[in-house]
C-alpha positions as CSV (number, residue, x, y, z in Angstrom):
1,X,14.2,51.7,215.9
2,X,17.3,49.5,216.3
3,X,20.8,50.9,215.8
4,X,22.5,51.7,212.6
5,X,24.9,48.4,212.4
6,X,21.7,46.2,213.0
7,X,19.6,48.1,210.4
8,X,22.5,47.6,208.0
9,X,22.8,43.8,208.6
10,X,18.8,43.6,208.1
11,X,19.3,45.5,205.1
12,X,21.7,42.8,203.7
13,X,20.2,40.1,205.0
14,X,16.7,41.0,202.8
15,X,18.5,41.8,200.0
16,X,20.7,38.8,199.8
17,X,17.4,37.1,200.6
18,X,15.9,38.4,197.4
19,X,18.7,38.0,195.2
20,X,18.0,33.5,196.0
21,X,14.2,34.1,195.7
22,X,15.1,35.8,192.3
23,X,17.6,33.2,191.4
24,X,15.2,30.5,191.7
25,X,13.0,31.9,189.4
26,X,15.4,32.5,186.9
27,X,15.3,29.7,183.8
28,X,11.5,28.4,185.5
29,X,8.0,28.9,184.3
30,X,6.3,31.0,187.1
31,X,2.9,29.8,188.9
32,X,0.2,32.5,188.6
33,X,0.8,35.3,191.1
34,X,4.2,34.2,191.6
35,X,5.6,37.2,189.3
36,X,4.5,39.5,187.3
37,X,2.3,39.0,184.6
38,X,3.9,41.3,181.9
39,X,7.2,43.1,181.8
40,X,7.5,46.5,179.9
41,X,10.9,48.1,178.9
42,X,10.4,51.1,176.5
43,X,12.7,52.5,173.9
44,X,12.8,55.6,172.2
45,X,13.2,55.1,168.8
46,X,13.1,51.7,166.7
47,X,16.7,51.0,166.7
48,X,16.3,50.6,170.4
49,X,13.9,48.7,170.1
50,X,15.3,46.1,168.0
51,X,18.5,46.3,170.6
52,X,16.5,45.3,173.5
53,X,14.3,42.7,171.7
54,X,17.2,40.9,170.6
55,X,19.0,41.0,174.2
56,X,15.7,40.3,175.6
57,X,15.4,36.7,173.4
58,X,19.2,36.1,173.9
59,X,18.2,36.2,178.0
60,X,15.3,34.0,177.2
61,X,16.9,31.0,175.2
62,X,19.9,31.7,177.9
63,X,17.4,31.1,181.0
64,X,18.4,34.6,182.5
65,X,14.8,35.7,183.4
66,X,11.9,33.6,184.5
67,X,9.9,32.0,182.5
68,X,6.3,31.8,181.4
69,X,5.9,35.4,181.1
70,X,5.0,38.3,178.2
71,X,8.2,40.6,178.2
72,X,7.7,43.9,175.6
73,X,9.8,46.3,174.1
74,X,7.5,49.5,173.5
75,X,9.1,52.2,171.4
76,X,8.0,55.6,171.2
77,X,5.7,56.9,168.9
78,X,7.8,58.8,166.4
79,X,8.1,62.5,166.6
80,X,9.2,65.0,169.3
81,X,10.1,63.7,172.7
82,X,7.4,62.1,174.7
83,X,9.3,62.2,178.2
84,X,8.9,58.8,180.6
85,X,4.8,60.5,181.1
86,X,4.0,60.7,177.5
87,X,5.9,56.8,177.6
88,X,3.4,55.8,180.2
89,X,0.9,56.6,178.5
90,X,1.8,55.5,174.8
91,X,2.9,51.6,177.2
92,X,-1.4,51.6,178.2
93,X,-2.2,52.2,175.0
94,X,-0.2,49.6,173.6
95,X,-1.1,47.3,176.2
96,X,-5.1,47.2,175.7
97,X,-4.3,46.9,172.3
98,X,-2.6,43.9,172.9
99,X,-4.7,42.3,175.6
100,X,-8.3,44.1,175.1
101,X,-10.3,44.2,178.3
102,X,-8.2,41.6,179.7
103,X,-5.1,44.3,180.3
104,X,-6.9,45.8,183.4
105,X,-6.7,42.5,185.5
106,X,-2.8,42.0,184.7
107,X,-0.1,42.9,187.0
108,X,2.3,44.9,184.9
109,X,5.8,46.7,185.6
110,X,6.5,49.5,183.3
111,X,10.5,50.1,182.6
112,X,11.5,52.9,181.5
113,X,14.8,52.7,179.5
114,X,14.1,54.9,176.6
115,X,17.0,57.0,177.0
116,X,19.9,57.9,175.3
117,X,22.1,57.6,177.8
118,X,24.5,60.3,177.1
119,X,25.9,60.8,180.6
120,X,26.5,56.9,181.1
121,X,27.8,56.6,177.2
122,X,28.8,52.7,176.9
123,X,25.3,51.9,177.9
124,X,23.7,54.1,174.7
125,X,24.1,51.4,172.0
126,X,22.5,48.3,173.8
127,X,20.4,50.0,177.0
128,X,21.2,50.9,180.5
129,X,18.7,48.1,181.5
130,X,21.2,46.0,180.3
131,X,23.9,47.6,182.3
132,X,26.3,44.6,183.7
133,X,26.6,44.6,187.3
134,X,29.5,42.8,188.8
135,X,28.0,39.5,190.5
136,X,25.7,36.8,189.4
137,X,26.2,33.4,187.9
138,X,25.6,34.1,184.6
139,X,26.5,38.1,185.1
140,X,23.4,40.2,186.4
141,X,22.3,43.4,184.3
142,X,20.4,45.8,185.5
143,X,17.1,44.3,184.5
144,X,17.3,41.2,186.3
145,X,18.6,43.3,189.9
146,X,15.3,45.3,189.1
147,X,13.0,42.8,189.0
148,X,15.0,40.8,192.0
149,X,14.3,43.8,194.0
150,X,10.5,43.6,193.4
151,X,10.4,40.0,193.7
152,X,8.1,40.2,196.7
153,X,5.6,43.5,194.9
154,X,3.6,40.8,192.8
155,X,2.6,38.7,195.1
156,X,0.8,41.6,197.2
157,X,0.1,43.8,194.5
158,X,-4.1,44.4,193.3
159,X,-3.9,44.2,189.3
160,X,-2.3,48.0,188.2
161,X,1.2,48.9,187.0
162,X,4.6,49.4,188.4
163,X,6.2,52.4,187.0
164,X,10.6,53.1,187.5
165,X,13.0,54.1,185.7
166,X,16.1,52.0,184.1
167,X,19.5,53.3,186.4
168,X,18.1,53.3,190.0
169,X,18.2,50.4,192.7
170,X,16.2,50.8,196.0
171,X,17.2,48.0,198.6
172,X,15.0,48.0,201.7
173,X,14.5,45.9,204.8
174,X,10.6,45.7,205.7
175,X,11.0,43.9,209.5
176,X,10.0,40.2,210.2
177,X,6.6,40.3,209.6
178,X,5.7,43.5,207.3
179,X,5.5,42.9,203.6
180,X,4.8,46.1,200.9
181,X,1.4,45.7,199.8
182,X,0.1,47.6,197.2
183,X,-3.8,47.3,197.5
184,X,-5.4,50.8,198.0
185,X,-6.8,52.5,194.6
186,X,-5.3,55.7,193.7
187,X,-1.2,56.4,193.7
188,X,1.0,54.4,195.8
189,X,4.7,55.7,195.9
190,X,7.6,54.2,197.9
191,X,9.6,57.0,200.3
192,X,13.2,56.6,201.3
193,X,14.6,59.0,204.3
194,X,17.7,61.2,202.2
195,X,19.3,64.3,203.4
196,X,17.7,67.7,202.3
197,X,20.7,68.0,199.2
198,X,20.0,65.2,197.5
199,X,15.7,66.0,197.9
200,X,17.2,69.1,195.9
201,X,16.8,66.0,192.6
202,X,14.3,64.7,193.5
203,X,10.6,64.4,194.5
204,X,9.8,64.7,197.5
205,X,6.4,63.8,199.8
206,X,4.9,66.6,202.4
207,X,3.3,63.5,204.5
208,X,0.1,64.2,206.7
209,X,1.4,65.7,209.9
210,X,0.5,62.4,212.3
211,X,3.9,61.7,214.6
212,X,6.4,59.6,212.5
213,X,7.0,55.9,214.1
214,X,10.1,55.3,212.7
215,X,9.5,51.5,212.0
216,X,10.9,50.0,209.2
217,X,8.0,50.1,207.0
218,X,5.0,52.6,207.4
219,X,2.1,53.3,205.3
220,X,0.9,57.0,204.8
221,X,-0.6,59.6,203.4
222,X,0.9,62.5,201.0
223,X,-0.6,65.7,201.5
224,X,1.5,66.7,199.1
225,X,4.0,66.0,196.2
226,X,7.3,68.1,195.4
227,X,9.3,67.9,192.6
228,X,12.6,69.0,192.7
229,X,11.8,71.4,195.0
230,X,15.0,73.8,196.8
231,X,15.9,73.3,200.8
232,X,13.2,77.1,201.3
233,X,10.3,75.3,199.9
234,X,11.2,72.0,201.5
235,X,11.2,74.1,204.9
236,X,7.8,76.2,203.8
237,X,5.7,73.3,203.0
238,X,6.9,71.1,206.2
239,X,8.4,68.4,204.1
240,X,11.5,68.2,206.5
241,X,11.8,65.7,209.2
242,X,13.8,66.1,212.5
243,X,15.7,63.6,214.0
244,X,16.5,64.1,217.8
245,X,19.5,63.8,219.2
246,X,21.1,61.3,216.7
247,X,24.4,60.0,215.3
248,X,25.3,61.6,212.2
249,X,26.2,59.9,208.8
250,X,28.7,61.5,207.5
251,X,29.6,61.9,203.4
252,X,30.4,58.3,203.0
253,X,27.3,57.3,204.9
254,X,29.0,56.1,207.9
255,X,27.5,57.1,211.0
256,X,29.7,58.9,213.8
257,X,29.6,59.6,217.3
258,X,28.3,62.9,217.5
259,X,25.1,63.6,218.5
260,X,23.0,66.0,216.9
261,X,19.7,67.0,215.4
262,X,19.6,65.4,212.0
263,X,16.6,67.1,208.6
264,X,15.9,64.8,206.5
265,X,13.6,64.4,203.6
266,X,10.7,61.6,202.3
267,X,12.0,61.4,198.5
268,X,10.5,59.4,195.9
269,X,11.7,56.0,194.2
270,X,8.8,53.8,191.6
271,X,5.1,54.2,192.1
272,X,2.0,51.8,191.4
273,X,-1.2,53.0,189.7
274,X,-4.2,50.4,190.3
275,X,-6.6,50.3,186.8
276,X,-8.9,52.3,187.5
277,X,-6.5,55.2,187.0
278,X,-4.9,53.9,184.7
279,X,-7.9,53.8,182.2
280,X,-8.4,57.5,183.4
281,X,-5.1,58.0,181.9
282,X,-5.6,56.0,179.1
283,X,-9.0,57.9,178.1
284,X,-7.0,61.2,178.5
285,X,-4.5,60.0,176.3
286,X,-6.6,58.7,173.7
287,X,-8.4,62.1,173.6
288,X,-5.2,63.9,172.8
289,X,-4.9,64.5,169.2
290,X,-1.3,64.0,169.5
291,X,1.1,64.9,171.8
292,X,4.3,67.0,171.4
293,X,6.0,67.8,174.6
294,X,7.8,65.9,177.2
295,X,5.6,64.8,180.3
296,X,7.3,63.6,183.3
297,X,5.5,60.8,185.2
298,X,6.9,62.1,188.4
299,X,6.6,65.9,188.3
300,X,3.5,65.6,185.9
301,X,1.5,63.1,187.5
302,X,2.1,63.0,191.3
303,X,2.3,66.9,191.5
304,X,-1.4,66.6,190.7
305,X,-2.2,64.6,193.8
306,X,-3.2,65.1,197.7
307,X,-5.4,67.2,199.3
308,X,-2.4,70.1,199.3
309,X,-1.8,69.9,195.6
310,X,-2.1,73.8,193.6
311,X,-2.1,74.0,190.6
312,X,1.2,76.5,190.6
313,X,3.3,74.2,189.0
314,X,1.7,73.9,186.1
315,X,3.4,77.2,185.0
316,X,7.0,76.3,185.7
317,X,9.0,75.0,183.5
318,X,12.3,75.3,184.7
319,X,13.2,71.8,185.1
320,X,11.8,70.6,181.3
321,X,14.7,70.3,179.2
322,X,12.1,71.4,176.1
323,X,9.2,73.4,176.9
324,X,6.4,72.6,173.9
325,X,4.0,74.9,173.6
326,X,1.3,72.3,174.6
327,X,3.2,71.4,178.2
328,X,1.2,74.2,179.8
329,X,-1.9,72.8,178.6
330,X,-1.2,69.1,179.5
331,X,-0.2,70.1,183.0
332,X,-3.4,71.9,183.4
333,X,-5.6,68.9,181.7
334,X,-3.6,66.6,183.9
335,X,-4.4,68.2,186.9
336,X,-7.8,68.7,186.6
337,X,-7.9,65.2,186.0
338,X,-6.0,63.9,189.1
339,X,-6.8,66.7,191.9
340,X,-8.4,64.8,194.8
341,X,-7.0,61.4,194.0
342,X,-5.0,59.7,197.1
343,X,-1.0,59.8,196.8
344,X,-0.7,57.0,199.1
345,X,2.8,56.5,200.5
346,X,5.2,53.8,201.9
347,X,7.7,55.1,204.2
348,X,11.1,52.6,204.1
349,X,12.5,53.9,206.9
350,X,15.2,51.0,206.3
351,X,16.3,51.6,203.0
352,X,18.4,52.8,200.2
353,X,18.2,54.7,196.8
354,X,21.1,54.5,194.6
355,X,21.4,56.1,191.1
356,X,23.6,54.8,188.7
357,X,23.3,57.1,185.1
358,X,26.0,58.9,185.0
359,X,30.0,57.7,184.7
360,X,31.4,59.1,188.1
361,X,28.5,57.3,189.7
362,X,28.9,54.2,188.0
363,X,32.8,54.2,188.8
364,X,32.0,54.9,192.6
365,X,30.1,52.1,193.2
366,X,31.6,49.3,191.1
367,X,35.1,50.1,192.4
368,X,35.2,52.4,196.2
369,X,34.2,50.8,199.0
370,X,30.5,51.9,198.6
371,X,27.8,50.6,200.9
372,X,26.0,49.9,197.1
373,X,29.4,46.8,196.7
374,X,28.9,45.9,200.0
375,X,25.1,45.6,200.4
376,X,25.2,43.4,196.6
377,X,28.1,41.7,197.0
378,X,29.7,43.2,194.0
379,X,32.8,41.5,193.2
380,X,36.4,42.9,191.7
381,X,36.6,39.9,189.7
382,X,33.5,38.7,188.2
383,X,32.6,35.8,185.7
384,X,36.2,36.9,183.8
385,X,39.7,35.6,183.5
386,X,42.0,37.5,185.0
387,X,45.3,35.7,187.1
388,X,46.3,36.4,190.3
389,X,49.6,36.8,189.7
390,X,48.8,40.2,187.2
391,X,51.4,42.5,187.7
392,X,50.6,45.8,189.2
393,X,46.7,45.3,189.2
394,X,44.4,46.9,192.0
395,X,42.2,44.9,193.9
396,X,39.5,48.0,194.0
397,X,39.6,47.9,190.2
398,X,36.2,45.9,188.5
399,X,36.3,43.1,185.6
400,X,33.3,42.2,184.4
401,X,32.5,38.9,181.6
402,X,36.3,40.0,180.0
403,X,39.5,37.8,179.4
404,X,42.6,39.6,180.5
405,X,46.2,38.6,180.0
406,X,48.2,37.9,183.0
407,X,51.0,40.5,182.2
408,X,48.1,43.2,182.2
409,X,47.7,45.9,184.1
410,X,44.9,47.7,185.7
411,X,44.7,50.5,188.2
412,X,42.7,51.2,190.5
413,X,39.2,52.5,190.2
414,X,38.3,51.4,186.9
415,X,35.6,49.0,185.2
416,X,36.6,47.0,182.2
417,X,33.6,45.3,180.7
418,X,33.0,42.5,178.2
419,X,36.4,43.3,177.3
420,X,39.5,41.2,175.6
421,X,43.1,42.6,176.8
422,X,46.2,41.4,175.6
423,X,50.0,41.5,177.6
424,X,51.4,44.9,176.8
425,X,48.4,47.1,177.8
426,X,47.9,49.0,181.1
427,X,44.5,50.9,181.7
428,X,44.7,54.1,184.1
429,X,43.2,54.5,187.2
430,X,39.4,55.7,187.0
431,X,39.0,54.3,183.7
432,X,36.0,52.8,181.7
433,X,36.9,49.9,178.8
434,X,33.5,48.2,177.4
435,X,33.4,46.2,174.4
436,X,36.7,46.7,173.5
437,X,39.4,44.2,171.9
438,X,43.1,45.5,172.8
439,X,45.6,43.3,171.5
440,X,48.8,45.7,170.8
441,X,50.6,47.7,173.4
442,X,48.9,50.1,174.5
443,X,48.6,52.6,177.5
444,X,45.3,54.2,178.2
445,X,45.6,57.0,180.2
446,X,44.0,58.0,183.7
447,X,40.6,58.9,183.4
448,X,40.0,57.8,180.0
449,X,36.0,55.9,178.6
450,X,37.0,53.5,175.7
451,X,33.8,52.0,174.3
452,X,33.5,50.1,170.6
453,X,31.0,49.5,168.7
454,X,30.1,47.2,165.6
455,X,28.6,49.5,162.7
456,X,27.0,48.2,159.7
457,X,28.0,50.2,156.9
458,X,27.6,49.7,153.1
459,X,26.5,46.6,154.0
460,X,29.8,45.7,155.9
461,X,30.3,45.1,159.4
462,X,32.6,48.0,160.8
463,X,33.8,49.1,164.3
464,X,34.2,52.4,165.8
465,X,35.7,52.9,169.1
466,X,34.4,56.0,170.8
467,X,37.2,57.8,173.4
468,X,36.8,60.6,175.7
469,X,37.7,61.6,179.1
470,X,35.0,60.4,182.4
471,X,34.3,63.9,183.0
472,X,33.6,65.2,179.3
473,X,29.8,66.3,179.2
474,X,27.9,65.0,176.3
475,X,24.8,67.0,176.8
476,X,26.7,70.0,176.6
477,X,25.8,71.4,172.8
478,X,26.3,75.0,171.3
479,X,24.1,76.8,169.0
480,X,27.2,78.3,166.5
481,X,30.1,77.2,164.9
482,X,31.5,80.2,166.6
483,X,31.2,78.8,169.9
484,X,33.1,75.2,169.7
485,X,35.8,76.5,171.3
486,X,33.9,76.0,175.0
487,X,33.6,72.2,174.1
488,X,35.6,70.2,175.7
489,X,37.2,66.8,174.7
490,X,39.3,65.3,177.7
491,X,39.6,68.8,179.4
492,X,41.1,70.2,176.3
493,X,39.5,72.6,174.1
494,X,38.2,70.7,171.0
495,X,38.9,73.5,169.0
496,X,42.7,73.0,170.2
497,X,41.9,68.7,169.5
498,X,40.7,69.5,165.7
499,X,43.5,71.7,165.4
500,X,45.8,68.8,166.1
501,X,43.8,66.0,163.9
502,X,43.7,68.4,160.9
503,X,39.9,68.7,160.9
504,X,38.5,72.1,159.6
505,X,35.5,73.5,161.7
506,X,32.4,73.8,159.3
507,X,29.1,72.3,159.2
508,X,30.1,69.2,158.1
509,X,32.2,68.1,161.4
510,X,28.4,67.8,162.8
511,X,25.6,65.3,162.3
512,X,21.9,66.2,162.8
513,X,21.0,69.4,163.9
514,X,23.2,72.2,163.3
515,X,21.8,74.2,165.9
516,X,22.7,71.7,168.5
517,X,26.8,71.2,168.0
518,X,28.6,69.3,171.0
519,X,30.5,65.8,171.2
520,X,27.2,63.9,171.0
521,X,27.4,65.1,167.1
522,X,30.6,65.8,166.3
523,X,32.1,63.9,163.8
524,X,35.8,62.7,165.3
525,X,35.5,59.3,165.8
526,X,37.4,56.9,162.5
527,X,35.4,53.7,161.4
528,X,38.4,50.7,161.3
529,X,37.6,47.2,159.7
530,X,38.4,45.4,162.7
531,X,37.9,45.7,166.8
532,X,41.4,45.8,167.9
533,X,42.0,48.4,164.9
534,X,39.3,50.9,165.7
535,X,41.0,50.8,169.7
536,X,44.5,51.5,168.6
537,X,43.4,54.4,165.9
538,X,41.0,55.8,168.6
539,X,43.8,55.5,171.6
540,X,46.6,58.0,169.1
541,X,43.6,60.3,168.5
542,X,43.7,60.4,172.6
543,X,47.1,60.8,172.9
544,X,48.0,63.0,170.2
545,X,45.6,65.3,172.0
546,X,47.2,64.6,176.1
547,X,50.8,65.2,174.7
548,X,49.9,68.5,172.2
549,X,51.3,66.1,169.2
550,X,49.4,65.8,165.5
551,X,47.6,63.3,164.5
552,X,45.9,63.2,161.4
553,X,42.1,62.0,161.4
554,X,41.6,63.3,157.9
555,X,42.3,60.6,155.0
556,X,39.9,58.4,157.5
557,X,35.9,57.6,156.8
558,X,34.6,59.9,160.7
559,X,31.2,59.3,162.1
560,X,29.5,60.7,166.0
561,X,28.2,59.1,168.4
562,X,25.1,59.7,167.1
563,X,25.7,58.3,163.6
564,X,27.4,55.1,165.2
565,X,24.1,54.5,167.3
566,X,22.0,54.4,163.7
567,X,24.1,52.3,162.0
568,X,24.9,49.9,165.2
569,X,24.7,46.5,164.6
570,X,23.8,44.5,167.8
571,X,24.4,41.1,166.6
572,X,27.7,41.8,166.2
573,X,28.4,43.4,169.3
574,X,26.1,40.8,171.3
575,X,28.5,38.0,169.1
576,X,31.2,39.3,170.9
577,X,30.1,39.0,174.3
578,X,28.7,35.7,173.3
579,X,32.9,34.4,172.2
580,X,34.1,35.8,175.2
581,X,31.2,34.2,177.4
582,X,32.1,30.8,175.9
583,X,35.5,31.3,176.3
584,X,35.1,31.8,180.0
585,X,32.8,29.0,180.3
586,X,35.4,26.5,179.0
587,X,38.1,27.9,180.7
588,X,36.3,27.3,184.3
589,X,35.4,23.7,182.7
590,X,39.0,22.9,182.5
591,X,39.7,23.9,186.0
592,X,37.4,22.2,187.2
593,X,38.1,18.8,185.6
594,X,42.0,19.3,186.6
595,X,41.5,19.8,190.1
């Protein structure tokens, strides 16, 4: 295999090479074969459904995506949580519905998006498919990177679905004459070489015991599937891979002089079914009289395949978030159904898996010197006004689609995003600012996520600006009023915040289930009639809380994050993003004709 610098430039060079292929396509009507035949992005609930439709069209009439295809939004029956498995199933469903017997000769990706989003928060109101990334000519989001990335998959793909998930990217270099074919029946899975840590998150493939090659691309075959499986088991079942006498990458990926054995594991990425199974899973589904647990399409399905596959894991439930009573059941049905089916597996010897669904990961690679920048080109300043002469401003900091003043300062390592920021305001380092409009002086502290949203209330347009620190952990939730006091809002207490915005602790301070209290629920956030208002209110809430002063929250009408997300109004908020998009547009016009 060549050395690390030439597989790097490779790597590039066929990304960069997909990213014009995709380009290309982007406003055209696609020839047969050419791209997929339908695109599927689930949602969980209606609301996100409507979200996605309407940023789907606006892409359309915009000429974002290529033409000439069926793009769906499939939301989730309603009910308990289905998980992306139970999704899979419900998108087949829907599918021969809509297309009869003709569904099983389409080539289909399946995106699964149906998330809340609660540990990447400014992508919970409009979808972290529709994440902006900081490149492209108009701006990529993280749908169009996706299906730049598969660009190549259609055309060497047997009619079956694509199944992935929303906040990875996989980049890959396949050699000069390989191409990634997905043709056998059965399970095909892609495989990415990652250390034995991060196969600790992941599934990972026990591959037949034939002498690796080391090429760039390989096809194989899984003798077994691991899901989230610790370093022992990895070890036990002969998942891990030795690497003789190599250089080491070290924690920034960068590879050193010393020589040394290097373990590694095969972990999973997206995976193709052809039709055949997918109309096994379809029958199964349909003979379901409903279903109320979540399945997971990687630990549910794959764990059920190769010729090493036990039925052991059908008992575990450690890594389900909500065990159901039926989930035992399901994973037994599921198996029996599945056992002796091929995984097959492509090893990418050349390639990369990046994750971006959580804040510190979405700040590290729009804004250090990640390989992720590098390897897409991201850009510090992209599709935004923002001089060169702003004061104080760090190059490693990321503007994305915003308009920011001249006299404006940002510090290094933060995003701002479809943003408007006026002369007297400074953002801290390591900061997030989406949708917001900041017109007054104002200082947002270090560390700090500003996101606003448009609400429509009483039949009014309304905006609530949601702030908290990057850390703060919206999952975490308590079962009793009792126990609030090991929240925490910006590393503080939020027992010790309400204390200082005069806000009793009762039932009340939560929305939804009162046996599930955290920030997601809590009721803190003040509903303002305009943008820049609902910044400025939420920034003293902030900073009565960093300097221990009072500030009074109330006279005002409070909503959570999870009352915000029902009464969000997308129009408004995609309005926005529309005036500032303009207002760039223009502006580059102008220089243009001056020069």
């Amino acid at each position: 295999m060549p050395a690390q610098a030439e597989l790097d430039v490779l790597l590039q060079k066929a990304t960069r090479r997909r990213l014009a292929k995709f380009d290309e396509l982007r406003g055209k009507v696609t020839q047969t074969g050419e791209f997929w035949d339908v695109v599927v992005i689930t949602a969980a609930d209606k609301k996100q459904e409507l979200a996605y439709q309407q940023q789907l069209s606006e892409k359309l009439k915009r000429k974002e995506l290529p033409l000439g295809v069926h793009y769906h939004v499939f939301v989730d029956p309603p009910g308990p949580k289905i998980g992306n498995g139970g999704s899979t199933l419900h998108v087949l469903q829907c599918l021969e519905e809509m297309y009869g017997d003709k569904w099983t000769s389409l080539i289909i990706i399946i995106i699964h998006s149906g998330g809340y989003s609660q540990r990447l928060p400014h992508a919970s109101a409009l979808g972290k498919i529709f994440t902006a990334l900081p490149f492209g000519d108009p701006i990529y989001q993280m749908l169009e990177l996706k299906l730049a990335m598969y660009i190549d998959f259609p055309t060497h793909m047997n009619p079956g679905v694509l199944i992935t998930c929303a906040d990875d990217i996989e980049l890959y270099s396949t050699g000069a004459t390989e191409v990634i074919k997905f043709d056998k029946p059965g399970f095909t899975a892609l495989a990415h070489p990652s250390d034995l840590t991060i196969g600790t998150t992941h599934g990972v493939f026990v591959l037949d015991s034939s002498a690796l090659s080391e090429k760039e691309l390989e096809y194989r075959s899984c003798h077994r599937f691991l899901h989230k499986p610790n370093i022992e088991k990895m070890h036990q079942s002969g998942a891990v891979c030795i690497r003789r006498n190599c250089s080491q990458p070290d924690s920034s990926g960068e590879h050193n002089d010393l020589k040394m054995d290097y373990k590694y594991v095969y972990t999973d990425s997206l995976f193709y079914i052809d039709h055949s199974i997918a109309k096994q899973l379809l029958t199964f589904f349909k003979q379901l009289d409903s279903l109320c647990c979540e399945i997971d399409a990687y630990g549910d399905f794959l764990q059920a395949l190769g010729p090493g596959a036990t039925h052991d894991y059908t008992k575990i439930t450690d890594n389900i978030t909500k065990e159901g009573s039926q989930l035992g059941e399901i994973r037994q049905k599921l198996f029996s159904l599945l056992k002796g089916t091929s995984l097959n597996v492509i090893v990418l010897n050349n390639s990369r898996f990046y994750h971006i669904g959580t804040t510190q990961e979405y700040l590290f690679h729009f804004t250090s010197d990640s390989k992720l920048k590098l390897e897409l080109g991201f850009l510090s300043k992209a599709f935004s006004i923002f001089p060169d002469k702003a004061e104080n401003s760090d190059i490693s900091a990321c503007i994305i689609q915003s308009i920011l003043d001249s006299r404006c300062v940002v510090a290094p390592a933060s995003v701002i995003e479809y943003s408007r920021l006026g002369p007297e305001v400074s953002v801290g380092a390591n900061s997030i600012i989406s949708g917001c409009c900041i017109s007054a002086n104002a200082d947002v502290p270090p560390n700090s996520f500003v996101s606003s949203l448009s609400i429509r209330f009483n039949g009014k347009v309304m905006y609530v600006s949601v702030v908290l620190g990057v850390e703060d952990n919206l999952k975490k939730n308590v079962k009793l009023l009792s126990d609030i006091h090991s929240l925490q809002f910006f590393g503080i207490s939020l027992l010790q915040c309400l204390d200082l915005w005069d806000l009793r602790v009762s039932d009340q301070l939560f929305s939804g289930d009162k046996t599930s209290l955290g920030l997601w629920t809590a009721r803190i956030f003040p509903v303002c009639s305009t943008l820049s208002d609902s910044v400025r209110v939420s920034l003293k809430m902030l900073n009565a809380v960093q300097n221990k002063s009072a500030f009074k929250l109330n006279g005002w009408k409070l909503l959570s994050i999870e009352e915000m997300l029902f009464h969000k109004d997308v129009e408004d908020m995609l309005k926005f993003r529309q005036q500032i998009y303009e207002e760039i547009t223009l502006q580059r016009h102008k220089e243009k004709s001056d020069l």
